[in-house]
C-alpha positions in Angstrom: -5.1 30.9 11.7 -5.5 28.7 14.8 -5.0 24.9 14.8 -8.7 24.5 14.6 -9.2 26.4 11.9 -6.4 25.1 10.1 -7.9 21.3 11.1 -11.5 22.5 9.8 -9.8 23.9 6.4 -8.1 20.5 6.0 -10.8 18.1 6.5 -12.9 20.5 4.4 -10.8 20.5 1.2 -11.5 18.9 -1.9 -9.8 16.4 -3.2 -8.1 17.3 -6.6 -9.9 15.8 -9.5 -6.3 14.0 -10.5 -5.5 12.6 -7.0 -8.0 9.8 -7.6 -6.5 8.7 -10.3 -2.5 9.9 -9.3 -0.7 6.3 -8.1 1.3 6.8 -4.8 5.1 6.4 -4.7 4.9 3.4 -2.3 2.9 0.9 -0.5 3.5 2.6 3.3 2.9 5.6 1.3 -0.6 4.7 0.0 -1.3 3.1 3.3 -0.6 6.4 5.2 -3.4 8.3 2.6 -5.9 5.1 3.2 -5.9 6.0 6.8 -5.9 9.2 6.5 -9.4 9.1 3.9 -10.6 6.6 6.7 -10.4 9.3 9.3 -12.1 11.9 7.1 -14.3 9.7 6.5 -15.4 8.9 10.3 -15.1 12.3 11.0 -18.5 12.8 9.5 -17.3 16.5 8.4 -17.4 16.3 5.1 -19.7 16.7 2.0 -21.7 14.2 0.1 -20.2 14.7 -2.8 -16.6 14.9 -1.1 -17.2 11.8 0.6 -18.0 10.3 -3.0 -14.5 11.5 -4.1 -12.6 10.0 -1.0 -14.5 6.7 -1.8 -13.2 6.3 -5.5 -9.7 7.5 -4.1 -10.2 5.2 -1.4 -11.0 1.7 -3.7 -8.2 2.7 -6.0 -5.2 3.1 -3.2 -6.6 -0.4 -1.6 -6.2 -1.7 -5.2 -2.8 -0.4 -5.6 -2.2 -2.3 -2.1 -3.8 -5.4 -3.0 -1.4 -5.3 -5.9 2.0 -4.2 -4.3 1.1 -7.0 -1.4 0.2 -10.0 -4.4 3.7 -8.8 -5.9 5.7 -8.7 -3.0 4.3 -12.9 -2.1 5.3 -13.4 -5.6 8.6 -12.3 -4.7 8.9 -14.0 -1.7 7.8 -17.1 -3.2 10.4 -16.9 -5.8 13.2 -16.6 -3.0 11.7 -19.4 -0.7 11.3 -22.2 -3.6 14.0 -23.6 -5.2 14.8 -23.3 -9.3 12.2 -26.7 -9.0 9.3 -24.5 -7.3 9.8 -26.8 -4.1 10.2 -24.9 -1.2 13.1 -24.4 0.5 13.8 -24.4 4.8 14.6 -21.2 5.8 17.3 -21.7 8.6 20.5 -20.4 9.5 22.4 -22.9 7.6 19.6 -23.1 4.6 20.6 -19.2 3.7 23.8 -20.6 2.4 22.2 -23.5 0.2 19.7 -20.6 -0.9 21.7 -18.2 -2.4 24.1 -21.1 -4.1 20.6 -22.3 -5.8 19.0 -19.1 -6.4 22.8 -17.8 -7.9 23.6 -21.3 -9.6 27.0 -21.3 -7.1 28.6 -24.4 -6.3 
């Protein structure tokens, strides 16, 4: 099979009926299959009813992102805010004074 071919057979198979609803392992992982659909996509190879498919796959990976990103500002807001919710300076020295409020070490 030549690279063409084997291009043509890839941007012509279906999706499995589970992968729209399978959740990736990982934010860059989802990310790498959103951009991959998006090239389908653009390519303008693809079935109606394949292009359909990619769309619902599509919506659900960018909510899985939407959801990793919103967790990962919670995150970062719990490390940058003190045990008061007021936000701490990040600075070279302010790492110290950090951990010793986020570990209750005195």
């Amino acid at each position: 099979m030549t690279k063409l071919q084997t291009k043509n057979s890839k941007m012509n198979a279906k999706p499995k009926k589970d992968s729209v609803t399978s959740l990736p392992n990982s934010f860059e992982e989802a990310l790498k299959e959103l951009e991959a659909i998006a090239a389908k996509l653009e390519s303008g190879e693809i079935t109606l009813n394949d292009t359909v498919e990619l769309c619902a796959r599509g919506r659900m990976l960018h909510d899985f992102c939407a959801a990793k990103l919103e967790e990962a500002q919670l995150t970062v807001n719990e490390i940058i805010t003190n045990n008061d919710y007021e936000p701490i300076g990040i600075t070279g020295s302010d790492l110290q004074k950090l951990y010793k409020s986020k570990n209750k070490i005195n």
